[in-house]
Every structure is written in C-alpha cells, then in structure tokens.
ROZA-893872 format. One record per residue: z, x, y of N, C-alpha, C, CB in turn; residue in three letters; residue number from 1. Coordinates in steps of 0.2 Angstrom, whole numbers, plus 5000, padded with zeros to 4 digits. Atoms other than C-alpha are relative to their C-alpha. Glycine has a CB too. Layout:
// ROZA-893872
REC;nw;nu;nv;caw;cau;cav;cw;cu;cv;cbw;cbu;cbv;residu;num
REC;Z;X;Y;Z;X;Y;Z;X;Y;Z;X;Y;ALA;NUM
...
This chain:
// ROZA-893872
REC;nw;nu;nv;caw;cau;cav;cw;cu;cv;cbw;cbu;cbv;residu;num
REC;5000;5004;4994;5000;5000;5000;5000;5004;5006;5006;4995;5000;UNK;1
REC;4999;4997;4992;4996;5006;5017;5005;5000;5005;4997;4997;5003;UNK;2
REC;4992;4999;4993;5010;5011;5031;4999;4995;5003;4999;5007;5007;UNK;3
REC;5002;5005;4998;5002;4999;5040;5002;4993;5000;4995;5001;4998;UNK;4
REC;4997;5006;5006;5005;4984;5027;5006;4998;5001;5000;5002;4993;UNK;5
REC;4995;5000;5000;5020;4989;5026;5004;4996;5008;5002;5006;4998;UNK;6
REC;4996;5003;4994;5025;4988;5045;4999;4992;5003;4999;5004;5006;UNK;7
REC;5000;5006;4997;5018;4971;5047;5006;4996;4996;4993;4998;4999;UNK;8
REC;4993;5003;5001;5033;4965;5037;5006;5001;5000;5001;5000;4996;UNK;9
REC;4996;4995;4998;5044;4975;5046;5006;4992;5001;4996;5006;5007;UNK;10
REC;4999;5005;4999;5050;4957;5054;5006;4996;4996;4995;4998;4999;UNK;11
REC;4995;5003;5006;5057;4951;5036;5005;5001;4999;4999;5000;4995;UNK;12
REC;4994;4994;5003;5067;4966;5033;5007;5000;5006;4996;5009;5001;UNK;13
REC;4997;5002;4993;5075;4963;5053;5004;4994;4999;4994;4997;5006;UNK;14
REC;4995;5006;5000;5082;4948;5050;5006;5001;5000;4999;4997;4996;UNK;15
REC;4993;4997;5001;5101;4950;5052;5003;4997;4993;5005;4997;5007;UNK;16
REC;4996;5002;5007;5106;4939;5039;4996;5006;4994;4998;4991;4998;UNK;17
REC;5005;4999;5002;5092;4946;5029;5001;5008;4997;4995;4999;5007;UNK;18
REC;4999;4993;4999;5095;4965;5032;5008;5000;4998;4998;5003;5009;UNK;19
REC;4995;5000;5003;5113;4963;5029;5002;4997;4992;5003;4997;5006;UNK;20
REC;5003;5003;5008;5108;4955;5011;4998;5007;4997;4993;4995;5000;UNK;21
REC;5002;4994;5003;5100;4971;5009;5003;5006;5001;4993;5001;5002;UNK;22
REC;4995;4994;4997;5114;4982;5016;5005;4999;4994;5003;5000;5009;UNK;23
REC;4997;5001;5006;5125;4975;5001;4998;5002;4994;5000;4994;5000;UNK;24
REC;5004;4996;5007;5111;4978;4987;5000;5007;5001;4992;4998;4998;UNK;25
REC;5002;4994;4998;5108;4994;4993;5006;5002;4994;5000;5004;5009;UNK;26
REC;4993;4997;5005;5126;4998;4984;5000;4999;4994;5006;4997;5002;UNK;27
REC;4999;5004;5007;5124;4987;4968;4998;4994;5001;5007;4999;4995;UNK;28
REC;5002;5007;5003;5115;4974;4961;5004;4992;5001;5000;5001;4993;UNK;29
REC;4993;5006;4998;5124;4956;4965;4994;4994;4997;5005;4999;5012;UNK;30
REC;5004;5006;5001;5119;4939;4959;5002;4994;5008;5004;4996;4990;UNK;31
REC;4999;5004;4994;5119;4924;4972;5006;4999;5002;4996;4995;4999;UNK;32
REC;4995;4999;4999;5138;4921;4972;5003;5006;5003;5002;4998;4996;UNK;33
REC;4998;4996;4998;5142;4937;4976;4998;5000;5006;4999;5005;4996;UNK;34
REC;5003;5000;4997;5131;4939;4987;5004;4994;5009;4994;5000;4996;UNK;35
REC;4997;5007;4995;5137;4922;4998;5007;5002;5001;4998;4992;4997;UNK;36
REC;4994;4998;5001;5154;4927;4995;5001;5004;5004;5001;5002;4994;UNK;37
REC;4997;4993;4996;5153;4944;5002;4996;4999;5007;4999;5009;4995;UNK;38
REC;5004;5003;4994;5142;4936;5018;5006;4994;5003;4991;4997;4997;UNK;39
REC;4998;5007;4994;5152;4921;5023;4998;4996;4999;4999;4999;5007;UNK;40
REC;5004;5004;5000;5139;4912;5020;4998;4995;4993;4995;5003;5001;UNK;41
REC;5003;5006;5007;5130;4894;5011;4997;5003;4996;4995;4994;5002;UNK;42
REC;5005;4999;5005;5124;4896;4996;4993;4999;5000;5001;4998;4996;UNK;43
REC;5007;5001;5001;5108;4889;4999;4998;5003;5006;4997;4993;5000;UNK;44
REC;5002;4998;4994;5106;4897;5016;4999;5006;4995;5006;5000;5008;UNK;45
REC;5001;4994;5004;5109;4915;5005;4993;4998;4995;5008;5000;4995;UNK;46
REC;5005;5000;5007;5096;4909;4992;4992;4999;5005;5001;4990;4993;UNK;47
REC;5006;5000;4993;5083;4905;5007;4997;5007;5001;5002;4997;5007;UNK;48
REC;5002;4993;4997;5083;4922;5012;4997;5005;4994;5009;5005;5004;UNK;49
REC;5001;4997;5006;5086;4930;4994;4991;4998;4998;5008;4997;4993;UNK;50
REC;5008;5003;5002;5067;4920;4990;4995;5003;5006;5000;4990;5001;UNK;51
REC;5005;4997;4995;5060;4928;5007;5000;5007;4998;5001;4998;5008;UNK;52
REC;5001;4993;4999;5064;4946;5004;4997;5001;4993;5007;5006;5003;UNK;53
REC;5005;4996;5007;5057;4945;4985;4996;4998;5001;5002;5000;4992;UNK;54
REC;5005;5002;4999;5044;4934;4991;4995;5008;5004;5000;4992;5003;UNK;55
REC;5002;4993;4996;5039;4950;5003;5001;5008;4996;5005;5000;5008;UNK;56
REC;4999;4995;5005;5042;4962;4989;5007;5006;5002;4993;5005;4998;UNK;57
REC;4994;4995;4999;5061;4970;4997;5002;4999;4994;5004;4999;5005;UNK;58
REC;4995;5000;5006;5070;4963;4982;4995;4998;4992;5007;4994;5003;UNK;59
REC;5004;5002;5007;5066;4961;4964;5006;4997;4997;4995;5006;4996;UNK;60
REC;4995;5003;5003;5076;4951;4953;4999;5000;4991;5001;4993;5004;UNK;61
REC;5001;4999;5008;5081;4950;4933;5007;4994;4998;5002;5010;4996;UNK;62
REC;4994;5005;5003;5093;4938;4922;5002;5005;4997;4999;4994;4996;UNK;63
REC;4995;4996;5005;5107;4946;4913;5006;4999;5001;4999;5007;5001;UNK;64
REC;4995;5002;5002;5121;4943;4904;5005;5000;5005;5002;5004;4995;UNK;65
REC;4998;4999;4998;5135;4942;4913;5008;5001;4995;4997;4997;5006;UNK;66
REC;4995;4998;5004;5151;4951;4910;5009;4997;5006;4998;5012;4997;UNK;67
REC;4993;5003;4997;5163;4940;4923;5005;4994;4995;4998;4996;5007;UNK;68
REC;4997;5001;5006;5177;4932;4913;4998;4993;5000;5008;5002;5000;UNK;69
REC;5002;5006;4999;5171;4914;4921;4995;4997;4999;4999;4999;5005;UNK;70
REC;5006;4999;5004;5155;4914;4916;4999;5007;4996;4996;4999;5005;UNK;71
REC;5000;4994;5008;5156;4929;4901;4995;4996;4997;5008;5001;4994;UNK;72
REC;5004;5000;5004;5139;4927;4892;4996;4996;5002;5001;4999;4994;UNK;73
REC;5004;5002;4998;5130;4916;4904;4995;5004;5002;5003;4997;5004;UNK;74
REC;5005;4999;4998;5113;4920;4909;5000;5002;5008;4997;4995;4998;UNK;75
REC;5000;5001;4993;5113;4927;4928;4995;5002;5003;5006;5002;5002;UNK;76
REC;5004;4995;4997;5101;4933;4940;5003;5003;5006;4993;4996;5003;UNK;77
REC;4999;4995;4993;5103;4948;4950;4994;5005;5003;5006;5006;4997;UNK;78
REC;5005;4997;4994;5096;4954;4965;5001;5010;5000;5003;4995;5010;UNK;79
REC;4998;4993;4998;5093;4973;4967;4994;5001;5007;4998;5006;4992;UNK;80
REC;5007;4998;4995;5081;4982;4981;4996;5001;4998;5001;5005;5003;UNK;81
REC;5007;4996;5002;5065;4989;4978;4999;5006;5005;4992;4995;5001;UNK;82
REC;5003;4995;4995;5058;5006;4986;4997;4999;5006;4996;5004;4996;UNK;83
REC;5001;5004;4994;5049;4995;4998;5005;4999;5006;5000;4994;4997;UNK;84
REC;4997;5002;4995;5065;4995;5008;5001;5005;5002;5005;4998;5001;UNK;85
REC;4996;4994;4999;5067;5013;5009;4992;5003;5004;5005;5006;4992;UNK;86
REC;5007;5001;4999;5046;5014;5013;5001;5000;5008;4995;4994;4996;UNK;87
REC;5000;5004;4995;5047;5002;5028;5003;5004;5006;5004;4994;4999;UNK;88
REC;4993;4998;4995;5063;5009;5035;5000;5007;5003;5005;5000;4995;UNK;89
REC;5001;4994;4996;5058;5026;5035;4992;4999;5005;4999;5007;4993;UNK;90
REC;5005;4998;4997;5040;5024;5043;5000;4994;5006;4994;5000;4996;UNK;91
REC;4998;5003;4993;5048;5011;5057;5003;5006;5005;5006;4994;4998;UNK;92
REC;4995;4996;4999;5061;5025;5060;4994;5007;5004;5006;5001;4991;UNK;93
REC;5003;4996;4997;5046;5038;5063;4996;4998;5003;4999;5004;4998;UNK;94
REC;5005;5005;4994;5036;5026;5075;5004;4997;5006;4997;4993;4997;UNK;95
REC;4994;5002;4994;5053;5024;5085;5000;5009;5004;5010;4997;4997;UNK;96
C-alpha cells in the first residue's frame, strides 16, 4: 500500500475515542468488555468504533477461548492492532 493510502486514513486513526482504543491494544489484545470497561464507555458506542478501525484495516480481530472465570470456555473476540498503526503513525509523524 502506498504512503499516500495510508495518510488518507489518517482521520480514522485521529479519532479520540478511536486512537485511545488503539492506545489500549497497543499493550494487549482485549475483547469488547474490556475494552468499554477500561474507556468509560457504552458498549455499543465501543463496538461502533472497534467496526471502523478493522473496517480501515487498524485492527484485526479473532475468537478465542476465553480463560475469565465468568465466562471460562466461552467463545470471545479479541481486538489486537495491525502494523497499519505503526505505518500511518510513523509517516504522519515525518510530514509534521
């Protein structure tokens, strides 16, 4: 993908809520509860965002087991980053 490409989605990544979603994954993986949990925030407000940054390829996602004692062996999806954020971020960073 072009440098280019990339900055045109630069926008997505801006977002405050958005960007502070991805300043949590950066650390570890989280499913949607975590995530809302450690934000303040609605759950569906959290899932809105979580649907834009994988729709724009920042995040990618997977189901897996989960090993909380509440749900133990439920099916969960967790959000990680993609290299896409580290891409963006650096070639915003050298256009400033």
């Amino acid at each position: 993908m072009k440098k280019e490409d990339n900055l045109k989605n630069v926008h997505v990544l801006l977002h405050p809520m958005r960007y502070r979603i991805v300043e949590l994954l950066v650390e570890k993986p989280m499913h949607i509860n975590e995530i809302s949990n450690a934000l303040g925030e609605e759950r569906r407000l959290v899932s809105y965002h979580l649907l834009t940054l994988e729709e724009y390829g920042f995040l990618s996602s997977k189901y897996e087991l989960s090993e909380q004692p509440k749900s133990k062996g439920k099916a969960i999806k967790k959000y990680r980053v993609t290299g896409k954020v580290e891409e963006v971020l650096s070639e915003l960073k050298s256009r400033l």
